[in-house]
C-alpha positions as CSV (number, residue, x, y, z in Angstrom):
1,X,12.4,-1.6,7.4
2,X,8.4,-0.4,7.5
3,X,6.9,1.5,5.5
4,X,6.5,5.0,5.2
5,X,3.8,7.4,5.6
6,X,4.9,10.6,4.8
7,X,2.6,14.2,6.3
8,X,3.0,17.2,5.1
9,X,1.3,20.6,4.0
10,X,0.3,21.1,0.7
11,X,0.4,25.0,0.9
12,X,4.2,26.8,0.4
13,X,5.3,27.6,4.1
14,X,2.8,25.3,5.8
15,X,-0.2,28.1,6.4
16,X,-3.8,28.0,6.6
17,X,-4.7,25.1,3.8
18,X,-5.2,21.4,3.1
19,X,-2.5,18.9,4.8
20,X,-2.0,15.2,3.6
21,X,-0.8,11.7,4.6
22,X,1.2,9.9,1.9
23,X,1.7,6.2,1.8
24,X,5.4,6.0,0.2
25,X,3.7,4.3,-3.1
26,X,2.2,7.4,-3.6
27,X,-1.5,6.5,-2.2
28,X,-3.3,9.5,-0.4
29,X,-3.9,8.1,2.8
30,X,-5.8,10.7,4.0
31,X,-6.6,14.9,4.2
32,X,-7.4,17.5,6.6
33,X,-7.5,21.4,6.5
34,X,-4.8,22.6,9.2
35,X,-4.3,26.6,10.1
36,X,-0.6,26.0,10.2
37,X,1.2,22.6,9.3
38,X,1.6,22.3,12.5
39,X,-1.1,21.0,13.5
40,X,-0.9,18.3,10.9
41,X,1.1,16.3,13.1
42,X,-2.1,15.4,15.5
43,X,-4.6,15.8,12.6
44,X,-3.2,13.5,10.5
45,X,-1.7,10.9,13.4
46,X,1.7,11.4,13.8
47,X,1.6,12.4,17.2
48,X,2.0,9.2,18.9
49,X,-2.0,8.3,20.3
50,X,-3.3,10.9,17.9
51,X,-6.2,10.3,15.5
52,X,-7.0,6.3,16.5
53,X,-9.3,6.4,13.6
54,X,-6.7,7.5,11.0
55,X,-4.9,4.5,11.6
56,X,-7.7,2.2,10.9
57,X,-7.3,3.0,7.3
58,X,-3.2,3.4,7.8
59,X,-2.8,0.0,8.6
60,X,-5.2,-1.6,5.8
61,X,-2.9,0.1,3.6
62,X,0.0,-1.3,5.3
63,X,-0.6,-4.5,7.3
64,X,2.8,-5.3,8.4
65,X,3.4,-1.7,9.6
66,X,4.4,2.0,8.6
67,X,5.8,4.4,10.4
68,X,4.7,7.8,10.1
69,X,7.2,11.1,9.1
70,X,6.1,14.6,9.3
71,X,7.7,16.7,6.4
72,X,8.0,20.5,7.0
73,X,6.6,22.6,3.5
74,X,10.4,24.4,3.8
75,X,12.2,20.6,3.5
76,X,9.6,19.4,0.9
77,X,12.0,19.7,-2.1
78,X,14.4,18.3,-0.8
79,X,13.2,15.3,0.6
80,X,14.0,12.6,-0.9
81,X,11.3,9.7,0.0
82,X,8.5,12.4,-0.7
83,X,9.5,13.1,-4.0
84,X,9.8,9.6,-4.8
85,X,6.2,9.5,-3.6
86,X,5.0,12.3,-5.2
87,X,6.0,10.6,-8.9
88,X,4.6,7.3,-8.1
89,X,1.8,9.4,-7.3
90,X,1.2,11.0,-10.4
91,X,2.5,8.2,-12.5
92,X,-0.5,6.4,-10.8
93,X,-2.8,9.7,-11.8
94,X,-1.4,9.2,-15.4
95,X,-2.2,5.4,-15.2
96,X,-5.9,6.2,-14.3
97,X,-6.6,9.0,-16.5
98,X,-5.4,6.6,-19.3
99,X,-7.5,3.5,-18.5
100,X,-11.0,5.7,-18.5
């Protein structure tokens, strides 16, 4: 099984705001500003020959392969490989903050 990278809006009901790709081990993979979450999908490089570039830095992340997931802001709680991402995420935060 590859792994995942998970995109998705960062604002509640996936308006105008900041959109993110998420490695599964909680890494930020990447960022951009999106109108509507929407757009997120070819921003970020889900969108099957979208963003070339993006993947550049996807797959030094991942050298054996990821596969990408698009996560809709409404299905975000619920989503079980997100959260899990989301607290490796901040436990990596916390890690940080604590070796400085």
């Amino acid at each position: 099984m590859k792994a995942k990278i998970y995109v998705f809006s960062n604002v509640v009901g996936g308006g105008d705001g900041p959109a993110y790709a998420m490695a599964e081990d909680g890494t930020i993979l990447g960022s951009h500003y999106c109108s509507h979450e929407g757009f997120a999908v070819g921003d970020l490089g889900v969108t099957p020959g979208s963003r070339p570039d993006r993947h550049v830095t996807y797959a030094e992340h991942y050298p054996d392969g990821y596969e990408m997931e698009f996560v809709r802001s409404s299905e975000i709680d619920a989503h079980v490989g997100l959260q899990a991402a989301f607290k490796l995420n901040a436990q990596r935060a916390e890690t940080e903050k604590e070796a400085s």
